[in-house]
KOLFI-824665 format. One record per residue (C-alpha): residue number from 0; residue in one letter; y, x, z. Coordinates in nm, 3 decimals, decimal comma. Each point is the difference from the previous one (the first is absolute). Example, Ala and Ser with C-alpha at 12.3 -4.5 7.8 and 13.67 -1.06 7.14 Angstrom:
2
{n=0	res=A	y=-0,450	x=1,230	z=0,780}
{n=1	res=S	y=0,344	x=0,137	z=-0,066}
This chain:
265
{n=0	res=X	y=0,000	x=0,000	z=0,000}
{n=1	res=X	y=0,331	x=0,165	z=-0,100}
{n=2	res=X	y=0,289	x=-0,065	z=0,306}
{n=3	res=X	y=0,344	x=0,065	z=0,008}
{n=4	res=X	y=0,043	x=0,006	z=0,397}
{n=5	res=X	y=0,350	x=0,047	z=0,007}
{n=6	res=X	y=0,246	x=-0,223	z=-0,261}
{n=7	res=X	y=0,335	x=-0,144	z=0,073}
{n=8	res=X	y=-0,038	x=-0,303	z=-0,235}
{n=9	res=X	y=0,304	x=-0,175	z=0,155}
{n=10	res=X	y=0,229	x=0,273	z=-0,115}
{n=11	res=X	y=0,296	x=-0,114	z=-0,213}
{n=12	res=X	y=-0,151	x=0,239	z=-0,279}
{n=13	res=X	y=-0,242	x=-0,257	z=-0,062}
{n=14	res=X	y=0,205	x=-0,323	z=0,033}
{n=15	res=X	y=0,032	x=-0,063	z=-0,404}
{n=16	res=X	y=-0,355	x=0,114	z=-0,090}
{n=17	res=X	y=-0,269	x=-0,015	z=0,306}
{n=18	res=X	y=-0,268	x=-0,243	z=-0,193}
{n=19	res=X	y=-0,006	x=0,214	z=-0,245}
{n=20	res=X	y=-0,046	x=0,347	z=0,210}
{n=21	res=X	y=-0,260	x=-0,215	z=0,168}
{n=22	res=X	y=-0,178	x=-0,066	z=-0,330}
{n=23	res=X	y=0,001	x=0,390	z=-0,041}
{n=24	res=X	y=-0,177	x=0,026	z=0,290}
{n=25	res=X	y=-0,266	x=-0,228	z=-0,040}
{n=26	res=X	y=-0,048	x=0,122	z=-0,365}
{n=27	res=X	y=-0,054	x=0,319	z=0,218}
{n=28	res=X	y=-0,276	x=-0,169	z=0,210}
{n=29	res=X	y=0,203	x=0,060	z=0,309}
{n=30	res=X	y=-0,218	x=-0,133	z=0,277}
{n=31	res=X	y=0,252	x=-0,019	z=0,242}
{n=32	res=X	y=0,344	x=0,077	z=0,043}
{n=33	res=X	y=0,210	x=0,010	z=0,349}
{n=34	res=X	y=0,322	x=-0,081	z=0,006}
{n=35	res=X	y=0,221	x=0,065	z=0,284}
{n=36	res=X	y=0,298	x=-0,212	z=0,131}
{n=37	res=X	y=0,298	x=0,171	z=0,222}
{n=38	res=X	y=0,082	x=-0,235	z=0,236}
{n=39	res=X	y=0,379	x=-0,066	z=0,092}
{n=40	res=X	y=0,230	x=-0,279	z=0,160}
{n=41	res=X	y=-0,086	x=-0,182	z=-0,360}
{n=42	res=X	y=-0,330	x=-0,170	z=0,074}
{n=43	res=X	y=0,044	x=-0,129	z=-0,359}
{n=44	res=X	y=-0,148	x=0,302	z=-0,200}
{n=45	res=X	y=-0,343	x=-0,004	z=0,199}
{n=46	res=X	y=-0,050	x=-0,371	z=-0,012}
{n=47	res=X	y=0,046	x=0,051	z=-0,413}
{n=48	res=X	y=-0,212	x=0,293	z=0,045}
{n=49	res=X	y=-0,277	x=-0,195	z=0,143}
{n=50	res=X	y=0,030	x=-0,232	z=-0,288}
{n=51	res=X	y=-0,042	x=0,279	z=-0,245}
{n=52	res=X	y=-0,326	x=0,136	z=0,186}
{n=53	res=X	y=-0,097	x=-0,368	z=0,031}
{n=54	res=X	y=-0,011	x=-0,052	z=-0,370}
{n=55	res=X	y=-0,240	x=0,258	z=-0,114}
{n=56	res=X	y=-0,352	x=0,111	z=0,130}
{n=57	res=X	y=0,075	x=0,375	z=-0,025}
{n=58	res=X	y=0,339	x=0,024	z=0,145}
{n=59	res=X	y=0,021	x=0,043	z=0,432}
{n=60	res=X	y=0,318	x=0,083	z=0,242}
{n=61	res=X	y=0,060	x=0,216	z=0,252}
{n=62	res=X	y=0,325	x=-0,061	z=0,201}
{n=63	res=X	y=0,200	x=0,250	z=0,250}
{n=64	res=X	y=0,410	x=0,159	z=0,058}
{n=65	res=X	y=0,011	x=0,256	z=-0,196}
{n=66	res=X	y=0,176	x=0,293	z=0,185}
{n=67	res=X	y=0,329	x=-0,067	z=-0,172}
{n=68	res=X	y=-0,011	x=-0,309	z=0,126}
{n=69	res=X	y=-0,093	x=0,080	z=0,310}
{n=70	res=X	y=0,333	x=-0,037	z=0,194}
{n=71	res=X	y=-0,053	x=-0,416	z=-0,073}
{n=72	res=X	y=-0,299	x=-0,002	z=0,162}
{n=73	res=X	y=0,030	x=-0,298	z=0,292}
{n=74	res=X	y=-0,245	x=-0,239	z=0,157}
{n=75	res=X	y=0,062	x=-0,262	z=-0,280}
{n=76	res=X	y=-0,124	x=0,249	z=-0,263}
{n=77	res=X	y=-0,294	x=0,097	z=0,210}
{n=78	res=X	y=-0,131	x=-0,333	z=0,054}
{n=79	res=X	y=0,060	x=-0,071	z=-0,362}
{n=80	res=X	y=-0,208	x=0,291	z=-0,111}
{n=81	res=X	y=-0,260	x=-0,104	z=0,270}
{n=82	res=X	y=-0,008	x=-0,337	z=-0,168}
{n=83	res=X	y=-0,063	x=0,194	z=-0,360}
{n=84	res=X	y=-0,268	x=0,158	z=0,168}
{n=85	res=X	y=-0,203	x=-0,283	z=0,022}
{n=86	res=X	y=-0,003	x=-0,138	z=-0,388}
{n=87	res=X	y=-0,346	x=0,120	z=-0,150}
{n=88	res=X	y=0,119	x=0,155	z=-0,266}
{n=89	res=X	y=0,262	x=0,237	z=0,248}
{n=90	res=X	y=-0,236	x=0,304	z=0,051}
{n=91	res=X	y=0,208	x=0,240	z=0,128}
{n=92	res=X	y=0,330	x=0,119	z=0,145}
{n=93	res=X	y=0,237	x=0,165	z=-0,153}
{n=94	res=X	y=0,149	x=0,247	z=-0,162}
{n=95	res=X	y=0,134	x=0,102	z=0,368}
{n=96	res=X	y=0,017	x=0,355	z=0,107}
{n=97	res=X	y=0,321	x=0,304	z=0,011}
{n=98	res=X	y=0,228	x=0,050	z=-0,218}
{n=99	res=X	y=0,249	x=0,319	z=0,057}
{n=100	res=X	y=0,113	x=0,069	z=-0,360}
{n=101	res=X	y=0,230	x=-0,271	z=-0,037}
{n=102	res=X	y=0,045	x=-0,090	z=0,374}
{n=103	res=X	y=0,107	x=-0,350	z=-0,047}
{n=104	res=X	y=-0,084	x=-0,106	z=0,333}
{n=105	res=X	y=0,033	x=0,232	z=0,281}
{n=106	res=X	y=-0,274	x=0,247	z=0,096}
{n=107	res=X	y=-0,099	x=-0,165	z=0,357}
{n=108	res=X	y=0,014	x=-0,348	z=-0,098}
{n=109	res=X	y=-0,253	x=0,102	z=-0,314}
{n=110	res=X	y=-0,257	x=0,112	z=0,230}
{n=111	res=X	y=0,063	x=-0,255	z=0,262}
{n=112	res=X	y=-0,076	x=-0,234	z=-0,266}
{n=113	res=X	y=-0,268	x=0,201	z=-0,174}
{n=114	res=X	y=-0,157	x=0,004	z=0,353}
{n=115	res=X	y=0,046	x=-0,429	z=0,045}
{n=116	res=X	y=-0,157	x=-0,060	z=-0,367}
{n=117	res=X	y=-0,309	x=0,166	z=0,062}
{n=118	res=X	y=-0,083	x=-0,106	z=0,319}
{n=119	res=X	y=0,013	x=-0,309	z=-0,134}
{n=120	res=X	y=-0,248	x=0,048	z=-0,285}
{n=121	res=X	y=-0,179	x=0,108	z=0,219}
{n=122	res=X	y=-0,018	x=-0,339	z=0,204}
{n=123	res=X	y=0,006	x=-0,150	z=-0,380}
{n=124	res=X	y=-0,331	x=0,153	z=-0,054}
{n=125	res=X	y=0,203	x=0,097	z=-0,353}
{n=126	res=X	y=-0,006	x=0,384	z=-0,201}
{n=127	res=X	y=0,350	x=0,110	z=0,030}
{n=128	res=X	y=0,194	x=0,237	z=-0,328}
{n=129	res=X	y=0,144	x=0,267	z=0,056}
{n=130	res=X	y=0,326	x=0,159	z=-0,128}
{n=131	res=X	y=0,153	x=0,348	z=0,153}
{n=132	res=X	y=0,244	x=0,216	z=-0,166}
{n=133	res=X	y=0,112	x=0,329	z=0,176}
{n=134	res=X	y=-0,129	x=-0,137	z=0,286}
{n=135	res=X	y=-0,299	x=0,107	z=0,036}
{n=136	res=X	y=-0,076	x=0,191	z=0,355}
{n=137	res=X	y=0,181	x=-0,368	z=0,145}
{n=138	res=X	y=-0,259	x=-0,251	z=-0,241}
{n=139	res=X	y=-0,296	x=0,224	z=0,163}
{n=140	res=X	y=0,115	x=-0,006	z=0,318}
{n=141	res=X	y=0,022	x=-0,342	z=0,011}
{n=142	res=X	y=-0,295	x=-0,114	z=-0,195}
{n=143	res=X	y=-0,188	x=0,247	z=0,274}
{n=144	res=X	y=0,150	x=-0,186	z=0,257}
{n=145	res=X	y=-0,099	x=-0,354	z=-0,138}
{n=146	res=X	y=-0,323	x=0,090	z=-0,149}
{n=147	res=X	y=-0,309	x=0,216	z=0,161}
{n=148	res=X	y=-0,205	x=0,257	z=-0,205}
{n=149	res=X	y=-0,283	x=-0,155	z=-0,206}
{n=150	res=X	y=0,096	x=-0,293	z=-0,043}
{n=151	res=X	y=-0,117	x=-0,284	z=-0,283}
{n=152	res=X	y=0,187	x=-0,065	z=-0,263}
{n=153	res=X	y=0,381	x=-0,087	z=0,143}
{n=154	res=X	y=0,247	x=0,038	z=-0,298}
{n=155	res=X	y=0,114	x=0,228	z=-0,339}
{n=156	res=X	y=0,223	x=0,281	z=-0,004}
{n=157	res=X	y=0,167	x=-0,163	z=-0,308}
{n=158	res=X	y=0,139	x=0,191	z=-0,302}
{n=159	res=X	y=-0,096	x=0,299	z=0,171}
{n=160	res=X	y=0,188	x=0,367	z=-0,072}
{n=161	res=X	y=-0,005	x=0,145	z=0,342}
{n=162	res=X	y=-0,155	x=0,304	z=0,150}
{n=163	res=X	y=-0,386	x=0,078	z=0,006}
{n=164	res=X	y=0,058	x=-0,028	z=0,393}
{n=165	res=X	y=0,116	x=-0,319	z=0,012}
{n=166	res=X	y=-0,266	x=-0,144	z=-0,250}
{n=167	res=X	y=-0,325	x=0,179	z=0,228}
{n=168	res=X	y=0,172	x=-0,107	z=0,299}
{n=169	res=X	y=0,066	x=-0,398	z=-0,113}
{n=170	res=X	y=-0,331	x=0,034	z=-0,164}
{n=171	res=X	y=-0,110	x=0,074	z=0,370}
{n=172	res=X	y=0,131	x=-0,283	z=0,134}
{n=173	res=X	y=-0,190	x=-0,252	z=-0,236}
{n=174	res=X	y=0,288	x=-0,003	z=-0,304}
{n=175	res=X	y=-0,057	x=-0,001	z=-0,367}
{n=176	res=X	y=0,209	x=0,206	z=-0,246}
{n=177	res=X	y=0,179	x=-0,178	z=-0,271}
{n=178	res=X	y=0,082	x=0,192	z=-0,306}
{n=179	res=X	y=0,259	x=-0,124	z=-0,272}
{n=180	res=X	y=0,177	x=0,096	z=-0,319}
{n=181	res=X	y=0,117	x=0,329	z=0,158}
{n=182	res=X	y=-0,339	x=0,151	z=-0,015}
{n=183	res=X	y=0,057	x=0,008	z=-0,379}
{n=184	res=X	y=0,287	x=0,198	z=0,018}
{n=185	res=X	y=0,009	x=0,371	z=-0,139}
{n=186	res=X	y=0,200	x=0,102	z=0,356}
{n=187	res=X	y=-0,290	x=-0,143	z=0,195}
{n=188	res=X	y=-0,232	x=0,275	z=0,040}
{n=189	res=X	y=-0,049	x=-0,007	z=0,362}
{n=190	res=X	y=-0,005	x=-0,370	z=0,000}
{n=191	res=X	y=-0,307	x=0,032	z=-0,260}
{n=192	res=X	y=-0,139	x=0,257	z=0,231}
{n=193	res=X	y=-0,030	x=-0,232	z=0,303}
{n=194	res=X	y=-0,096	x=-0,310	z=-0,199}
{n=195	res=X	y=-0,331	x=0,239	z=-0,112}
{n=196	res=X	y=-0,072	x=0,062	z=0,385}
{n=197	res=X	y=0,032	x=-0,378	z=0,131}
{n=198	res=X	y=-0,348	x=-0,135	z=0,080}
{n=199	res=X	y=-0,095	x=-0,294	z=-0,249}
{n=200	res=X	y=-0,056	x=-0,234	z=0,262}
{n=201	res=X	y=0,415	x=0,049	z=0,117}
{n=202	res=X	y=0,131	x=-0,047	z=-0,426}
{n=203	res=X	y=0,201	x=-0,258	z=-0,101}
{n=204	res=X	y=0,229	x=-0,006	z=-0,306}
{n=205	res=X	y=0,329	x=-0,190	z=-0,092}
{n=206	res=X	y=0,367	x=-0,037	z=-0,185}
{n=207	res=X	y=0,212	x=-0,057	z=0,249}
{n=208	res=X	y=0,119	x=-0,198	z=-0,303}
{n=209	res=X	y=0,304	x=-0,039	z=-0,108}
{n=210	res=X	y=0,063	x=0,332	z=0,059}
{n=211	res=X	y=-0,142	x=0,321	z=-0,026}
{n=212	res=X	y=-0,250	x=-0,023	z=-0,330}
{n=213	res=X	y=-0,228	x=0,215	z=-0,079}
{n=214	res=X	y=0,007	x=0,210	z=-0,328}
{n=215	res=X	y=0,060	x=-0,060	z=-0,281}
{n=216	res=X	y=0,234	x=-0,270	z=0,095}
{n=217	res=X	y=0,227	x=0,192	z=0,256}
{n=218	res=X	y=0,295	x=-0,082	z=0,059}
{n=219	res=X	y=-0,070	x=-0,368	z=-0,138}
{n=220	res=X	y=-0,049	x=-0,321	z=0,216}
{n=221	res=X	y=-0,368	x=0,031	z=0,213}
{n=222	res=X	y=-0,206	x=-0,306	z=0,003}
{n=223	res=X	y=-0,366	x=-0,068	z=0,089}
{n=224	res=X	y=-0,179	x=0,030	z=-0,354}
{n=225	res=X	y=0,098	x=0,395	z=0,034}
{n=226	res=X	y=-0,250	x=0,021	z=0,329}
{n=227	res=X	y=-0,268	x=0,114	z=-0,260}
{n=228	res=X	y=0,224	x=0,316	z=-0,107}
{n=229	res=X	y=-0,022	x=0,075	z=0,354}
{n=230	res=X	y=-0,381	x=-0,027	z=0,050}
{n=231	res=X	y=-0,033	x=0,249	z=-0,312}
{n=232	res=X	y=0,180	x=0,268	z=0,137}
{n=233	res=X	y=-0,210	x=-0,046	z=0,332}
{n=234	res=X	y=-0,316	x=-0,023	z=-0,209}
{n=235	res=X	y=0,079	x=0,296	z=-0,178}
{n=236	res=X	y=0,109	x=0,230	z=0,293}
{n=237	res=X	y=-0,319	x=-0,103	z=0,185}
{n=238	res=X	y=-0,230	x=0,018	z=-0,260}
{n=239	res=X	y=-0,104	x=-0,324	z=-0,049}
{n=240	res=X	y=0,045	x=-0,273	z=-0,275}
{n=241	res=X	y=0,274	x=-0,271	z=0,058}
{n=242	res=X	y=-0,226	x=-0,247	z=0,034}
{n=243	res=X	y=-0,172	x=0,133	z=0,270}
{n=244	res=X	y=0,341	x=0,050	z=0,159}
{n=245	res=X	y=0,122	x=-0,332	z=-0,046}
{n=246	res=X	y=-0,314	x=-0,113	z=0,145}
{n=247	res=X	y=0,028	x=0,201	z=0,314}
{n=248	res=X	y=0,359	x=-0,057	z=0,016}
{n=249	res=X	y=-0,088	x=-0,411	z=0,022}
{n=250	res=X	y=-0,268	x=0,065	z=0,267}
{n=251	res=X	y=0,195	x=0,171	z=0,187}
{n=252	res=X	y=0,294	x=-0,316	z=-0,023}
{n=253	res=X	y=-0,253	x=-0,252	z=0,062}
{n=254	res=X	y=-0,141	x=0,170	z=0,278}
{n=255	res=X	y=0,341	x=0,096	z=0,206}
{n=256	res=X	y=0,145	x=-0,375	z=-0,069}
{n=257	res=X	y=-0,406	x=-0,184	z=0,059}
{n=258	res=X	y=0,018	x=-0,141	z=-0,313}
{n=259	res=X	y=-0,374	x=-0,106	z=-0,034}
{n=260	res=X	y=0,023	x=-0,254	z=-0,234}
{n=261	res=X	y=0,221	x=0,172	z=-0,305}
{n=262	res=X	y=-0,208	x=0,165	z=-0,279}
{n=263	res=X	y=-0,015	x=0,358	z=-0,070}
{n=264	res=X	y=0,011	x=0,008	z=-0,369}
């Protein structure tokens, strides 16, 4: 089953055309594709969201404040987000995690928040996503703190580009590694390097759509169709053939999210 676990369908960039990127995608055979809503004071977006994942077999949500948002975070927006927790097609929370390139909500209140979202995943019984950027040593230290060693399955390090530390040490704590359209990129040697060493069972692939595709349409709008460029690089720097890739790619999806009843093509 090919997957794109991480999409942003409800992005603007797709307002004019999203049936037909969708069509793409199933022309594809995308199994499954996981879109994720960023929750804010406008609880309009996710209830449209719903709709959209609602409306087609393959599509599901995750929900969470990203850490831009994170300096809205209140108790209306965390028992809204607890209510999206409970529709069956919400299987996880998120994207949620540190931000420190753009800083647009302050340092402590990210983490503070960080900290709040994952505790209650964990109470959700839901995989959270995970997005860090140059903040790593903080997103371990706090994952460590809300997550023991060996643990099952608990979330994806999405769009993944960090250090081969961070991925063994997430990896420790019961993560998968998402790789996107980056890992086609002629600058992303060491990122190619760690995606070889990640243990099958831990793979998962996505866009990240609509940004970030994957050669040769860089620099172009991403969108969930271009998930299979992504599995052929993987394939190829692991030695395998793409299907086998997509395959283990969609196990590994169905098993983090207990998907038993969707077919792996």
């Amino acid at each position: 089953m090919l997957v794109d676990s991480h999409a942003h369908l409800d992005s603007s960039d797709f307002s004019d055309d999203l049936e037909a990127v969708l069509h793409r995608a199933e022309q594809e055979r995308l199994g499954a594709i996981l879109t994720i809503g960023c929750l804010n004071e406008d609880p309009e977006p996710s209830a449209r969201l719903l709709d959209l994942v609602d409306s087609k077999p393959y599509l599901y949500a995750a929900f969470g404040v990203h850490p831009h948002d994170a300096l809205l975070f209140n108790d209306e927006i965390k028992n809204r987000l607890g209510q999206l927790m409970k529709h069956p097609k919400v299987i996880g929370l998120g994207e949620i995690g540190l931000d420190y390139y753009y800083d647009n909500s302050p340092r402590e209140v990210q983490k503070e928040i960080f900290s709040e979202q994952l505790r209650l995943a964990r109470f959700m019984q839901k995989p959270v996503i995970i997005h860090t950027r140059q903040a790593e040593a903080e997103t371990i230290q706090i994952l460590e703190e809300e997550f023991t060693a060996n643990s099952n399955d608990v979330g994806i390090m999405h769009c993944f580009t960090g250090s081969s530390e961070l991925c063994e040490r997430t990896i420790g704590l019961g993560f998968l590694i998402s790789f996107g359209g980056i890992l086609t990129f002629k600058n992303a040697g060491e990122l190619r390097k760690t995606a070889v060493g990640v243990a099958e069972d831990r793979l998962l692939i996505e866009t990240d759509s609509p940004y970030l595709a994957p050669v040769p349409n860089r620099g172009r709008r991403n969108e969930p169709a271009y998930v299979r460029r992504v599995a052929e690089e993987l394939a190829a720097l692991r030695g395998k053939k793409t299907e086998e890739m997509i395959s283990l790619t969609g196990n590994n999806f169905r098993r983090l999210f207990n998907l038993k009843d969707v077919t792996v093509q």
